[in-house]
N, C-alpha and C positions, 0 to 999 in steps of 0.2 A: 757235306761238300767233299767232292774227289780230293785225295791227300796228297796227290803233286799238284793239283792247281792250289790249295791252301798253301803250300811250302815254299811254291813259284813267288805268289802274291807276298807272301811274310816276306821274304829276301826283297823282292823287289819294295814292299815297303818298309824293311829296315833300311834299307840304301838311299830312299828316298828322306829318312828321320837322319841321315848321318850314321848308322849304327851296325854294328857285324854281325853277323850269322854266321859263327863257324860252321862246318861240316858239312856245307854246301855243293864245295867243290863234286869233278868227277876224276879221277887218278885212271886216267888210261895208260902213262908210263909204262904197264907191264905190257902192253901191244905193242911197244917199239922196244923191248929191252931188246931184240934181238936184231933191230935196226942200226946200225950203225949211222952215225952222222956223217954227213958227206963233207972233205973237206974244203976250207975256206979259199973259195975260188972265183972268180967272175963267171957268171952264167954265162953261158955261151953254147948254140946247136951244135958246134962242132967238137966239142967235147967228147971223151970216150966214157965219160961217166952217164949211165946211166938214168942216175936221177938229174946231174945238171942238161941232160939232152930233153929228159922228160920235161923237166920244169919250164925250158925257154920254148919246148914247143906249146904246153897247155898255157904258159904267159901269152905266147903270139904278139900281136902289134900293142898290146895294152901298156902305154907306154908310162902308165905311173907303176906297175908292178915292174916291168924293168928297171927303172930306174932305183925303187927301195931294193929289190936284191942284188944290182949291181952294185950299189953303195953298203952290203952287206958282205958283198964277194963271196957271193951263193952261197949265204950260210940260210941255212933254216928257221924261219919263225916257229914253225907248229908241230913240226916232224920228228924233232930228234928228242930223247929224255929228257935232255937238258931244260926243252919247251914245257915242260909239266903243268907250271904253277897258269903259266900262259895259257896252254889249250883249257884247263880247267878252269880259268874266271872266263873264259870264252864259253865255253859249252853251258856255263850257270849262266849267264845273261841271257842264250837263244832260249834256255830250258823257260826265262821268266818273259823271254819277248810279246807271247800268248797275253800274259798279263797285262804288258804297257801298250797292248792295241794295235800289237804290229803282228803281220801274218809271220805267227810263229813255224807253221808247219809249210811256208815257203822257204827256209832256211833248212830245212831236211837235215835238222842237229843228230837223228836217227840215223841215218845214211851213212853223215858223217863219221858215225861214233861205228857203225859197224864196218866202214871201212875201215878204221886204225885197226878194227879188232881183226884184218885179213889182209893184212899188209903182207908180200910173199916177196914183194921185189922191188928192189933201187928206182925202178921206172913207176912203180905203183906208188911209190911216197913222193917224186918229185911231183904226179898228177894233181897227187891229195894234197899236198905242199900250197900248189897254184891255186885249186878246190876252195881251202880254206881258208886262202887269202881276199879270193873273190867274195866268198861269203862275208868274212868279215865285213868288208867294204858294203855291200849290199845293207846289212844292219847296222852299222856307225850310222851313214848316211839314213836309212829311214830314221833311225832313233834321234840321229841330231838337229832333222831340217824335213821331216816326214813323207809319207810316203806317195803323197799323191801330188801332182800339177795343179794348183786349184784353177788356174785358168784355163785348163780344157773341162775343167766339171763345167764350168761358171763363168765366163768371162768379166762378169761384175763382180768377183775376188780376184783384186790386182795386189797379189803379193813378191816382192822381190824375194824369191826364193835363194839363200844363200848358200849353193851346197859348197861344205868342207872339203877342200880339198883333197884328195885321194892319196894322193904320194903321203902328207904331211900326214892323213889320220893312221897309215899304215905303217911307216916310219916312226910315227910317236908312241901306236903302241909296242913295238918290238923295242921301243926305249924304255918303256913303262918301266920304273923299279915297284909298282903297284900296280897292276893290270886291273885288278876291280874297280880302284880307284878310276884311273884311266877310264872304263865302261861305264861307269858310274857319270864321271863329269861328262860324257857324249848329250844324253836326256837334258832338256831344259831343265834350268836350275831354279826358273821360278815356284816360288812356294806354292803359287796355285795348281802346278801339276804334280807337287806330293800332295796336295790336296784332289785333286782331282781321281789321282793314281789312288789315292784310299777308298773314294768314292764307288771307284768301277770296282774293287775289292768287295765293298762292303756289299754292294747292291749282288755281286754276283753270290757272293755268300744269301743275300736275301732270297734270291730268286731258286738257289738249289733248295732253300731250305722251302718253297712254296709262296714264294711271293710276299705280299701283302692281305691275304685273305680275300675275302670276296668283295665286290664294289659293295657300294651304299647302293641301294634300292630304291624306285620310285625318281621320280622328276618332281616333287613340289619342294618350293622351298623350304629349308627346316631354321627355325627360328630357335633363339636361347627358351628352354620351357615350354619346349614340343616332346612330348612323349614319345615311344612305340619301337618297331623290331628297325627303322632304317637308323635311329640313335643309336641302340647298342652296335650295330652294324660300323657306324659312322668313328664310334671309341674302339674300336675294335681297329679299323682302317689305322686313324690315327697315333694306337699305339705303334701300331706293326712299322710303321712310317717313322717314328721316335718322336713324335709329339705330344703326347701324352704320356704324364708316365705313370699314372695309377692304375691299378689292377680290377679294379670293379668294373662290371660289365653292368651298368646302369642303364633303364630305359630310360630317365628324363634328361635333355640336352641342360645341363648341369654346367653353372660357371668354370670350373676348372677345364670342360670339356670344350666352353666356347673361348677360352684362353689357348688352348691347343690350335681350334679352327683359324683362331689372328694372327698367329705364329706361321701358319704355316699361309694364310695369304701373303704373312710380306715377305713368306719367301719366294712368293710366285710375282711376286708386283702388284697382289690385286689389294683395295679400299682394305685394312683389317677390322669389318664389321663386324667380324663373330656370325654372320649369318652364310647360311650353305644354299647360293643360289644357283643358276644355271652352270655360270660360268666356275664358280666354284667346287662343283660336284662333280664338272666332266675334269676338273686338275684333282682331284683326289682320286677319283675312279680311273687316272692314270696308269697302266703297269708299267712297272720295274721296266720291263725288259726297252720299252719307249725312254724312261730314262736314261739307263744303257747309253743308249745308241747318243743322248744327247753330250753322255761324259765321254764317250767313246773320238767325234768328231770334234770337242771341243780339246781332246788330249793333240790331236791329230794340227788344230790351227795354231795350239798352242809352239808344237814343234816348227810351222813355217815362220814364226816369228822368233826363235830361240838365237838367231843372230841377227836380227833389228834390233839395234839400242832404242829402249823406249826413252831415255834422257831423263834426269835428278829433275827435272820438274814437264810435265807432260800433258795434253787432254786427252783423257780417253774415252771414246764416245761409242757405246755398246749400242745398234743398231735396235735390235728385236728389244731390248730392257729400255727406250724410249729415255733417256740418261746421258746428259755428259759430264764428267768430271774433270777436276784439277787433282795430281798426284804432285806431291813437292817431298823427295825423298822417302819416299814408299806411305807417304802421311797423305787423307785424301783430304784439301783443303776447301774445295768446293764443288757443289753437287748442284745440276739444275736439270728437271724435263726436257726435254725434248719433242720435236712431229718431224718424223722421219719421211724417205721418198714413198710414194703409196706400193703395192704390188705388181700392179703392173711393168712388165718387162722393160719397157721406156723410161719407168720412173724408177725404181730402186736405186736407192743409196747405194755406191760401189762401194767395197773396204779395200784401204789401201791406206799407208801410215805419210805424213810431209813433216813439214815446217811451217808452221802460221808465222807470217812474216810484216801483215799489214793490217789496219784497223781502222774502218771506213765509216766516219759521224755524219747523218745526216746524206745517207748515200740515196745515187742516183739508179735505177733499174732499167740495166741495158739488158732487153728481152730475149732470152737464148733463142737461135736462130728457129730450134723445132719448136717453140713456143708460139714464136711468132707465125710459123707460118702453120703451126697445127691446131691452133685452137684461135686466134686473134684476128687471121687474115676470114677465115672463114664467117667469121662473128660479123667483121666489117665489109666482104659482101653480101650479106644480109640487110646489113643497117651499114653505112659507112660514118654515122656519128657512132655507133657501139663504143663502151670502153672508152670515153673522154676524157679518161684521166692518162692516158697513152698518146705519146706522139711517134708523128712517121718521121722517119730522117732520112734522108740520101747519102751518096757514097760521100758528097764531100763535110756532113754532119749539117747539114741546114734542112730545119725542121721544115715541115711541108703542109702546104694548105690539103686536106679531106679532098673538097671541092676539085683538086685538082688532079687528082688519082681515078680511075677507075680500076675499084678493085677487082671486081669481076672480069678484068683481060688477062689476071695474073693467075699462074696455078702454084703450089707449094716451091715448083723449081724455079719459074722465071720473076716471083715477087724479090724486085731492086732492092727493097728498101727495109730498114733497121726499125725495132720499136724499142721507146724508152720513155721511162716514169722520172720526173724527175722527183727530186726528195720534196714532201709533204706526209702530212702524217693520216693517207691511208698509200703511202708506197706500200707493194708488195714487204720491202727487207726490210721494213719499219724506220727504226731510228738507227740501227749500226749494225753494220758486217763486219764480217772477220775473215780474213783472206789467206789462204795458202794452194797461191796459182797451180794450178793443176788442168791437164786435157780435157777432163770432164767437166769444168767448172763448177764443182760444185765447192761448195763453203759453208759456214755459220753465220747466220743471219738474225735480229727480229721479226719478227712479223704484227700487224694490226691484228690479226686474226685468234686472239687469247683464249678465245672459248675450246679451242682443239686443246691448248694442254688438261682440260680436265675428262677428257675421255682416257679409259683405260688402254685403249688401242689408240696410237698416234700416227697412223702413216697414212698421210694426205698431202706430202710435199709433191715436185716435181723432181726429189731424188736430193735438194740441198736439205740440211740440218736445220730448224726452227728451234731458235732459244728460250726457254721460260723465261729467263733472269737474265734478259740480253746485258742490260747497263751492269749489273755487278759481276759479270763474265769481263767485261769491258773494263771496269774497276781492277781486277785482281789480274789482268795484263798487263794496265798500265802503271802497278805500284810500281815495277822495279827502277822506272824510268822517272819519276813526280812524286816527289811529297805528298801529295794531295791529289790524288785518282779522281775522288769526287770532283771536286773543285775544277778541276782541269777539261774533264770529259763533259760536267756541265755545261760551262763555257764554252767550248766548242758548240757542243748541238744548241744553244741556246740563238746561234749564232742564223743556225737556218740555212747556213750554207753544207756546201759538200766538202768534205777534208779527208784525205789519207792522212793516218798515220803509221809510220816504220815502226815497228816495237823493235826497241834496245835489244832485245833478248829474245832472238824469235826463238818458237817452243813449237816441241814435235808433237803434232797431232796423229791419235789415231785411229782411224775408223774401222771397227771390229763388229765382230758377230757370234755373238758367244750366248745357244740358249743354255747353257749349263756353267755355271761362271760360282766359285766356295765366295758368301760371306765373308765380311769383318771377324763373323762368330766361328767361322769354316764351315758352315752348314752350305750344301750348296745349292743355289736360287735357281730355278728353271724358268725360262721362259719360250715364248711361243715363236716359232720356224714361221714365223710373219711372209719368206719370199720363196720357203718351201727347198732354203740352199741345204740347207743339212741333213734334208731326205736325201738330196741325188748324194750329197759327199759320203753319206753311209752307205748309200749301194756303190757308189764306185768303190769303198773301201773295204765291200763285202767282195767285189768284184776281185780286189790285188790278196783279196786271204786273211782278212782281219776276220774274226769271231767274234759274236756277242759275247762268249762266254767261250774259256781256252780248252781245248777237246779234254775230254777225260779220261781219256788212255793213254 
């Protein structure tokens, strides 16, 4: 592996363990010993100095950089000796930017460094002054809240993107009495991107050093106590991968060996049978460099959420990993499947984080409008008895006789009328939803329909959430509020009627996408680009100057 990318990647993942790297820095100070500092003045064009004429014209109308150096009274961040320690934890974080997935060699830390080193005039450092102010800002901001819009990749990634504000991240750091520090805390602080960030480390160390060896060979399935060259092949993969960890290159598929194969389905999400079938042959004969790109745009969502409070008790529902969970102070207290929206563009699940606010027993299914008139209107001009568990309703909500409709006069725009289930137990939402109103309408729901959670692939919704464990979901929202969750929530639906209820303690939900997401164990579990979002977010991040791997020169 090239030994500035190793050196990049060390710093960046000592900083991410907590820990120091001396001798990192870069000491450019002797480039300005013969610069003198300008002195402590309000920027201003009309100036006869030099660098403050220079400085307030490459600032121009940017009105958070005027405002930090006029509250500085044109004193220097990056220009004068004094800046040393400053410009030096700046130029080691651009030098490891490559590393954390951000386009390093759009920050032209080169450029920069050969400018200090040809500095001739008061008007050339005021330039470079502004120069490197801009930059800064440019890297706080990707590092702290990433680098992409996701809603022009995507418009079904609705993230509130939180940028830091400008003045305050350039002002704080010129306050820094610890400028690493300072650069350091900009990166999400969750542990999953020092986990992640070791990841893209590791895998690119994998990938200089030749990947994972060769795929496994052959399309049949290989069973525990199959012989031949695709086995050795298979333990060979597997070590390279860190799943195995014995040394023999054995042709018989050998217990230890299909203890490796179980490991590494449940880190894919697949049945852990021990047996290497279709679907399991094309996730080992995966390359590296395909992972990459998984830890690469999962480092990249990680940063649009790095100022969304996920909240001390939370659900976090992983789209492509078919999963929703309960987090109660970083503890995960309950896990259930999921059947997510199918693929199609109509149907996908949005991500976007709320607040579940309401909890509905024995609910009613008011038919989303595209529902109604895309699949249900058309069915019942066909048949106008179709679908008789569905009634028609008018604007002023009174259900309406068949008999007195002609479907067939209406087309998708001019059909009046609402369709709705009322609660019995084959309603679409089963026995209880979960509610945090939102544009989309989408939610968490039961469903009649049980047999979809035992497929490995679960996207058959019309874009809402489908519960495995709808009641004990329903359970562990209403502890906080009743003694007695069971007792309470039975009671209700026993009831047969429709009830909201308010949860005491609404809790933020949030719907994510994440195929490359570290374990319990920190290993990290890949799953499958089910709506194909994290192809385009990788080319558009190949697009702004990310690399799979940070240049070598």
């Amino acid at each position: 592996m090239n030994d500035k990318y190793r050196a990049a990647g060390l710093r960046v993942l000592a900083a991410g363990l907590g820990l120091t790297v001396s001798g990192m820095g870069h000491d450019i100070g002797a480039a300005l010993a013969q610069t003198a500092a300008p002195a402590a003045a309000p920027v201003a064009a009309d100036r006869l100095g030099s660098y403050d004429s220079a400085l307030a014209e490459a600032i121009g109308g940017d009105s958070a950089l005027r405002a930090v150096y006029a509250a500085r009274g044109g004193a220097p961040i990056w220009t004068s000796a004094a800046d040393a320690g400053r410009r030096a934890a700046f130029f080691a974080a651009l030098d490891s930017a490559a590393v954390q997935a951000l386009p390093g060699v759009g920050y032209d830390a080169a450029g920069l460094r050969a400018a200090f080193a040809t500095i001739r005039s008061e008007r050339e450092r005021g330039l470079l002054e502004a120069k490197m102010s801009r930059t800064f800002l440019d890297y706080a901001q990707d590092v702290s809240s990433g680098i992409l819009d996701p809603a022009k990749i995507d418009p079904t990634i609705v993230r509130d993107l939180h940028r830091p504000d400008r003045q305050s991240l350039l002002a704080g750091f010129a306050r820094a009495q610890d400028p690493d520090g300072y650069l350091h805390a900009l990166a999400p602080q969750a542990p999953e991107y020092a986990q992640l960030l070791r990841a893209r480390f590791d895998l690119g160390q994998q990938i200089a050093a030749g990947g994972w060896g060769a795929p496994v060979p052959g399309t049949a399935t290989l069973h525990p106590g199959d012989s031949g060259p695709a086995i050795v092949a298979l333990r060979h993969r597997m070590r390279a991968m860190g799943y195995y960890p014995g040394h023999d290159s054995g042709a018989k598929y050998d217990e230890p060996l299909r203890q490796a194969v179980r490991a590494f389905q449940i880190d894919l999400g697949e049945i852990p049978d021990g047996i290497v079938g279709k679907t399991t042959l094309a996730e080992i004969n995966t390359p590296p460099e395909q992972r990459l790109k998984s830890v690469v745009v999962a480092m990249e969502r990680l940063r649009w959420m790095n100022h969304t409070p996920l909240g001390e008790r939370y659900i976090w529902v992983n789209i492509p990993d078919f999963h929703a969970r309960i987090f109660d102070n970083g503890e995960q207290v309950f896990d259930t499947t999921t059947v997510v929206g199918q693929a199609d563009p109509d149907r996908r699940t949005p991500e976007f984080s709320d607040r579940m606010q309401f909890l509905v027993i024995n609910p009613s299914w008011h038919i989303p409008r595209s529902i109604t008139v895309k699949e249900y209107l058309p069915k019942m001009q066909r048949d106008p008895y179709a679908a008789a568990q569905i009634q028609i309703v008018d604007k002023q909500g009174n259900v309406m006789s068949r008999d007195a409709i002609d479907f067939g006069a209406y087309t998708a725009d001019t059909f009046p009328y609402r369709m709705r289930q009322d609660p019995s137990e084959d309603n679409a939402l089963g026995a209880v939803k979960f509610l945090f109103p939102n544009k989309w309408n989408i939610y968490l729901h039961d469903t009649p329909s049980k047999s979809l959670f035992n497929r490995p692939v679960r996207a058959f919704s019309h874009g809402c959430i489908r519960i495995g464990q709808p009641f004990d979901l329903a359970y562990q929202l209403l502890a906080p509020q009743t003694d007695d969750p069971v007792g309470f929530f039975q009671s209700i639906l026993e009831t047969g009627q429709e009830k909201t209820l308010k949860l005491a303690d609404p809790i933020p939900v949030h719907l994510v996408y994440f195929t490359a997401w570290p374990s319990a164990r920190g290993r990290i579990q890949y799953r499958d680009d089910i709506y194909g979002r994290d192809a385009a977010l990788y080319d558009a991040l190949a697009q702004a100057g990310v690399e799979l791997l940070p240049p070598t020169n």
